[in-house]
C-alpha positions as YAML, in Angstrom:
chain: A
units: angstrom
residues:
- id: 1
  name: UNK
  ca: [5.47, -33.51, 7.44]
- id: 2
  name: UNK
  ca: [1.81, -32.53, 6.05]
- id: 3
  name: UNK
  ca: [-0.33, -34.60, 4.45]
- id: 4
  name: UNK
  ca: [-2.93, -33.09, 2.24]
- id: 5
  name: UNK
  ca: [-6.57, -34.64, 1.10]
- id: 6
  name: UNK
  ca: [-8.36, -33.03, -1.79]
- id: 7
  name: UNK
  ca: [-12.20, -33.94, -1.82]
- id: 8
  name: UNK
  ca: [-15.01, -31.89, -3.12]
- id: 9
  name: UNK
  ca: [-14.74, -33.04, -7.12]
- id: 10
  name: UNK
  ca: [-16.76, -34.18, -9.37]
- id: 11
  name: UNK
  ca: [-18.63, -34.05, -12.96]
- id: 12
  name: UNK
  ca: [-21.16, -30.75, -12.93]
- id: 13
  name: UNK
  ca: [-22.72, -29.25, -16.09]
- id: 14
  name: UNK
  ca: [-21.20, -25.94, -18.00]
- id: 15
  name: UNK
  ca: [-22.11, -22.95, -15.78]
- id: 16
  name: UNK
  ca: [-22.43, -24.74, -12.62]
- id: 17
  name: UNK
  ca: [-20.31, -24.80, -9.59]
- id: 18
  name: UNK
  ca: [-18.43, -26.89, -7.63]
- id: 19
  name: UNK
  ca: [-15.84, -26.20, -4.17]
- id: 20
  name: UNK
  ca: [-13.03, -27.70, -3.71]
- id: 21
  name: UNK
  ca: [-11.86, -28.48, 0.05]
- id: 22
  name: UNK
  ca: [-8.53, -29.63, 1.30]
- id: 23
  name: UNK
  ca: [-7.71, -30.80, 4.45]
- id: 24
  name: UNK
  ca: [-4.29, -31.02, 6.17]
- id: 25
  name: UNK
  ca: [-2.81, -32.74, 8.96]
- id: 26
  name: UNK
  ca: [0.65, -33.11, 10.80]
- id: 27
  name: UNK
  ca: [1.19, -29.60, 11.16]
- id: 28
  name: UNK
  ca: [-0.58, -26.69, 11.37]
- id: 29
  name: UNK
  ca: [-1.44, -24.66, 8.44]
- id: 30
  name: UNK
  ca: [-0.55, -21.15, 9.86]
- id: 31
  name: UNK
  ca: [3.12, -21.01, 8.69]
- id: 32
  name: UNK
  ca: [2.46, -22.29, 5.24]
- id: 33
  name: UNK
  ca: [1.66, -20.68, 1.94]
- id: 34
  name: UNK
  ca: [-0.94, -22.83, -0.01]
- id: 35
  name: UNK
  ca: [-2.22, -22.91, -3.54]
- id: 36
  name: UNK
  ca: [-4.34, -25.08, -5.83]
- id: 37
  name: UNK
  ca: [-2.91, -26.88, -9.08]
- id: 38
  name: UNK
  ca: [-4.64, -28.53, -12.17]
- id: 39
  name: UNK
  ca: [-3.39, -31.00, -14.51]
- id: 40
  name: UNK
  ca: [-5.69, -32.02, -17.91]
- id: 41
  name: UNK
  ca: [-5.11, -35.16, -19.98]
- id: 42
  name: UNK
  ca: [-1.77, -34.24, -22.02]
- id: 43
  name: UNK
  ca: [-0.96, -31.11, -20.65]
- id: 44
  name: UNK
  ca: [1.22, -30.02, -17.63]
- id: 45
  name: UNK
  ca: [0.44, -29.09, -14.43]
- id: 46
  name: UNK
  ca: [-0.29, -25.35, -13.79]
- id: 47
  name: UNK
  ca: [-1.35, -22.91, -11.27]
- id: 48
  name: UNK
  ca: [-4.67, -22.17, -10.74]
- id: 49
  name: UNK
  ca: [-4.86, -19.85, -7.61]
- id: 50
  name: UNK
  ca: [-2.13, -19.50, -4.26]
- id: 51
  name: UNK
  ca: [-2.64, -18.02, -0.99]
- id: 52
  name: UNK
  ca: [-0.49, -16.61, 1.47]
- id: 53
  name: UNK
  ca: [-0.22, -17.96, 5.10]
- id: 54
  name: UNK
  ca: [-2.16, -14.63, 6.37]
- id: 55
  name: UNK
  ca: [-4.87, -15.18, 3.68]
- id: 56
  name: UNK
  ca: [-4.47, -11.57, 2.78]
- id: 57
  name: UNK
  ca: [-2.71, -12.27, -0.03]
- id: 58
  name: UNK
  ca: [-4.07, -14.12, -3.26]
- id: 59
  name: UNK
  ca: [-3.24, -14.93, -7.14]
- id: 60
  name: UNK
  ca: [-5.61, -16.40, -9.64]
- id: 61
  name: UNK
  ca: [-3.88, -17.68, -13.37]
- id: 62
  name: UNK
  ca: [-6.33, -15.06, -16.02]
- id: 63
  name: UNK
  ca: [-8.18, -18.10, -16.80]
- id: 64
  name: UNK
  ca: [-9.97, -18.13, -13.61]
- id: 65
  name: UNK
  ca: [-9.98, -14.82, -12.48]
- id: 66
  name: UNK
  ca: [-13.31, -13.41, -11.77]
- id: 67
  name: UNK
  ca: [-15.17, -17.31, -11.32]
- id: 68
  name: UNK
  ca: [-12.76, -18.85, -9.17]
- id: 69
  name: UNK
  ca: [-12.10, -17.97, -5.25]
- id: 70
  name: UNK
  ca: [-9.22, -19.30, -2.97]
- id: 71
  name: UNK
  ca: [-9.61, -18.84, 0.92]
- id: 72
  name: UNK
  ca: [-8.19, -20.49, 3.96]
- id: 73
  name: UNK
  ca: [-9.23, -21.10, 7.35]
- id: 74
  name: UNK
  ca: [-6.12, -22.02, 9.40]
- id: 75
  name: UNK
  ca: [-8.25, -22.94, 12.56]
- id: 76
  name: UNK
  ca: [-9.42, -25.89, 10.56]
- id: 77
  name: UNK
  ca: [-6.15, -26.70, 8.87]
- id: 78
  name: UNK
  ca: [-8.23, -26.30, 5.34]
- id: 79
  name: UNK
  ca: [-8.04, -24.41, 2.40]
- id: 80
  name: UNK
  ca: [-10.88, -24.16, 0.04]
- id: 81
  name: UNK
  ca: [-11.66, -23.46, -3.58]
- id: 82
  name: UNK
  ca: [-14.73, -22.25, -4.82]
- id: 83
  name: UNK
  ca: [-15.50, -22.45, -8.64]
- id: 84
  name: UNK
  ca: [-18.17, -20.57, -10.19]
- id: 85
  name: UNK
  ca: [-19.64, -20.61, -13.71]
- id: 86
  name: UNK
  ca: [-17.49, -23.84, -14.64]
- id: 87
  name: UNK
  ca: [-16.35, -24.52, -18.43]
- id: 88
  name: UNK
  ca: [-15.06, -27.55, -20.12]
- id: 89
  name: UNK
  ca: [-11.43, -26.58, -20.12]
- id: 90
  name: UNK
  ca: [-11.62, -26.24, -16.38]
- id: 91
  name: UNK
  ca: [-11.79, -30.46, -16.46]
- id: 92
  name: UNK
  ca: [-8.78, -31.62, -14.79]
- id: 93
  name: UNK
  ca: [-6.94, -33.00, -11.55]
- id: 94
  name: UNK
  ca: [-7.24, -30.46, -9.07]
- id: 95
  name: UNK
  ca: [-4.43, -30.54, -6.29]
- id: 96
  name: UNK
  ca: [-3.45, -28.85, -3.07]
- id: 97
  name: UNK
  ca: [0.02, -27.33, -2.18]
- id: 98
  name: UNK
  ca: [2.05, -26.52, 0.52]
- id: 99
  name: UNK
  ca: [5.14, -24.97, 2.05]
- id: 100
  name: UNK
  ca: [6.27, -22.87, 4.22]
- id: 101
  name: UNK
  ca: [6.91, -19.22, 3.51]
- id: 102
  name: UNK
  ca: [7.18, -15.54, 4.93]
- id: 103
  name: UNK
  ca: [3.79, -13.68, 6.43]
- id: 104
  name: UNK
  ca: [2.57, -12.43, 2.92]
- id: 105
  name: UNK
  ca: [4.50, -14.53, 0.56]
- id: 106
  name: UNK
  ca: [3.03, -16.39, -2.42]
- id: 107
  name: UNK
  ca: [3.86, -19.18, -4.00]
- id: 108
  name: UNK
  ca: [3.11, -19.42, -7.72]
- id: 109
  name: UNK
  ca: [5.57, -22.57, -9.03]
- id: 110
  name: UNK
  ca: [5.68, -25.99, -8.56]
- id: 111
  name: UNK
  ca: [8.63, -26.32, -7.44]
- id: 112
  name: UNK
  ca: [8.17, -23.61, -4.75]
- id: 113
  name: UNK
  ca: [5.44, -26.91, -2.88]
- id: 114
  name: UNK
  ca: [6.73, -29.68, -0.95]
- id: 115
  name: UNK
  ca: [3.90, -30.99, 0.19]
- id: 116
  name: UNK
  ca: [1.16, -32.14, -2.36]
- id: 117
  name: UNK
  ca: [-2.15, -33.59, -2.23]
- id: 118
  name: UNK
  ca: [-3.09, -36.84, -4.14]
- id: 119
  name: UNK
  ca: [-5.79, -35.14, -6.13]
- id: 120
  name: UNK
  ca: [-9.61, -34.59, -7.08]
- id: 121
  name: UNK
  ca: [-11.28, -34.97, -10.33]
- id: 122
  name: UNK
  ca: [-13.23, -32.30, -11.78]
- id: 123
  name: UNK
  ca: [-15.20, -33.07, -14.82]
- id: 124
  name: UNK
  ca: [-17.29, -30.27, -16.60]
- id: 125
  name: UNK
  ca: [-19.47, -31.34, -19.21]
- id: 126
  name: UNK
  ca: [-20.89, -29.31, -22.28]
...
């Protein structure tokens, strides 16, 4: 098993910044492909950005690309999110994913994670 804590959220003006941390423990991190997940009031939850088990491999959904990072440091069992120049829509629940998967294997879909994270608010105001 691997439990996951989000932390790192918050309510930050348009155009600021916030990062994302999550912490995992029961296993080690090294085998596992990890991504981050957002839910908004009344929509579903997507995919914001995955990482492979190497780190070497990443995704971002278009609306992120170019302000958000993903990275990993499997020493510390963590996996990180950095979020740059922050907009209203980006308010949501932000959640970590796990599972395990091949060297440089992504995982993109929900149903892809078994092992989820309980959540951090983000809240970017206008």
């Amino acid at each position: 098993q691997v439990q996951l804590v989000e932390s790192g959220g918050g309510l930050v003006q348009a155009g600021g910044s916030l990062r994302l941390s999550c912490a995992a423990s029961g296993r080690t991190l090294s085998f596992y492909a990890m991504g981050w997940f957002r839910q908004a009031p009344g929509k579903e939850r997507e995919i914001v950005a995955a990482i492979s088990w190497s780190g070497g491999i990443t995704y971002y959904a278009d609306s992120v690309k170019g302000r958000f990072t993903i990275s990993r440091d499997n020493a510390k069992n963590s996996l990180y999110l950095q979020m740059n120049s922050l907009k209203p829509e980006d308010t949501a629940v932000y959640y970590c994913a796990a599972d395990r998967a091949a060297f440089s294997k992504i995982l993109t879909r929900e149903y892809e994670y078994e092992f989820w994270g309980q959540g951090t608010q983000v809240t970017v105001s206008s």
